[in-house]
N, C-alpha and C positions, 0 to 999 in steps of 0.2 A: 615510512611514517611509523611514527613510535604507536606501541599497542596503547597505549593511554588515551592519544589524541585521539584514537578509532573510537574508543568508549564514551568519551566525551560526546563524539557524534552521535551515536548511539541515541546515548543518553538525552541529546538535545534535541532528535527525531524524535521518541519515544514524548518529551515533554511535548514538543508542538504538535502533537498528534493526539494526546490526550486533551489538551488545550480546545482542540478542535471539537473534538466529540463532545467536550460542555455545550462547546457552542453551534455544533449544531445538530447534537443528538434532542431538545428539543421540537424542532422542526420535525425531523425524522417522526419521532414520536406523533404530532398532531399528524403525519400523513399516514400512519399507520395506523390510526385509531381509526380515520374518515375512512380505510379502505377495508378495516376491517373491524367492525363495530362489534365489542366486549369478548375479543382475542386478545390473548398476551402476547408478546413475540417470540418468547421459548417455547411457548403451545404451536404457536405456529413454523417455527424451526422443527422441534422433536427431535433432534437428532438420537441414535443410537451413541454406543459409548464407542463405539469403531469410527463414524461418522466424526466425534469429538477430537478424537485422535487425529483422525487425518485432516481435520479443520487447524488443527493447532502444531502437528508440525509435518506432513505431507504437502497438503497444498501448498502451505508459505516455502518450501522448497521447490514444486514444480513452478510455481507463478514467479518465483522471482527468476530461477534459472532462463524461464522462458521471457518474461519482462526485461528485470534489470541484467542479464545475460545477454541478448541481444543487446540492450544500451550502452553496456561493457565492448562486448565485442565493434559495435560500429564506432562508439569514442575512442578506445584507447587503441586499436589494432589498424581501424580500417584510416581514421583520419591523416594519423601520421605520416602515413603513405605518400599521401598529396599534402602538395608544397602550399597551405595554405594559412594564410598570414592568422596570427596569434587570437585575434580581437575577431576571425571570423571564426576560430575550433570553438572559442569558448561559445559565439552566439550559433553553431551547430549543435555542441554538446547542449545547452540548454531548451533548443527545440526539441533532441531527444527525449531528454527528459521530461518536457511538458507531453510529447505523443504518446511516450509510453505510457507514463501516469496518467494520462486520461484514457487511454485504451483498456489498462486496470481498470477505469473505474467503470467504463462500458462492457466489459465483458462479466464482473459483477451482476450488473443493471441490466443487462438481459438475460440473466440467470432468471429474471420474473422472482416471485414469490417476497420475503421482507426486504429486498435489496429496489426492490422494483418501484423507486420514488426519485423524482431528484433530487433532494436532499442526501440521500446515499449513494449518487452518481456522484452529488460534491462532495462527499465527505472522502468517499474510496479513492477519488481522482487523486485528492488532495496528499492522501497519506500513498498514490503510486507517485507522485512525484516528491516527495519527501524520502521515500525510500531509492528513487532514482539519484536523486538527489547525493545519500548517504552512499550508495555504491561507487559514484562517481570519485567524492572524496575521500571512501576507503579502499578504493581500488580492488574493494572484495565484496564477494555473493554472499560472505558469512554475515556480516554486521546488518544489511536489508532483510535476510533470511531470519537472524535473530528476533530484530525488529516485528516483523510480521507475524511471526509466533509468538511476540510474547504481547502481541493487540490480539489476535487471537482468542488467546488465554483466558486477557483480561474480557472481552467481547461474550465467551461462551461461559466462563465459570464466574468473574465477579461482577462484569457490567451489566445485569440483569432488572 
């Protein structure tokens, strides 16, 4: 697959994922106010400037190696193995992807503290199966890894 059409994806993961966060960083917000009344959530994050770092490109490389790495390794290695007909890899690769992505966004959401709403179990779920998603179709850990870092970014230094 040509490097363009990766970017594209990219690009089009990165859109429906900010798309998202309009729409339900609202939400978020009213449950984070009811749970913690005249806190901001950077107050309540704090992170140090090490902390920063490894939010924007540490983790997004352990969590997807360990997510969409796994969803890599069981779709494209282990499938092919067994002799199973066309119309059922795709409906195994995309249960993948729905387990992972929601296991992203549970393992968030029992971190406790601003992640601890449902709102941000659906929002994380949402963007692990968009990023499974993206790995799937670029057949690489770089473009989901990119992706996550560069929500990150936006997350810790502009979406405040």
């Amino acid at each position: 697959m040509r490097i363009r059409k990766k970017f594209v994806y990219l690009l089009l993961v990165l859109a429906i994922c900010y798309i998202l966060n309009l729409l339900i960083t609202p939400w978020y917000n009213y449950d984070f106010k009811k749970a913690y009344p005249g806190e901001k959530i950077s107050q309540k994050l704090n992170l140090t400037k090490l902390q920063k770092i490894y939010a924007c490109v540490g983790a997004p490389i352990i969590e997807e190696i360990l997510f969409r790495g796994t969803l890599l390794f069981l779709a494209l290695i282990f499938i092919p193995i067994f002799d199973i007909p066309k119309k059922k890899k795709d409906i195994i690769v995309f249960l993948l992807i729905l387990v992972t992505g929601i296991a992203f966004g549970l393992i968030h959401y029992s971190n406790g503290g601003v992640y601890h709403f449902p709102s941000a179990l659906t929002l994380l779920s949402l963007h692990g199966i968009l990023f499974g998603w993206l790995a799937i179709k670029t057949k690489s850990l770089f473009y989901p890894i990119l992706a996550h870092s560069l929500i990150n970014v936006y997350a810790i230094f502009i979406g405040k």
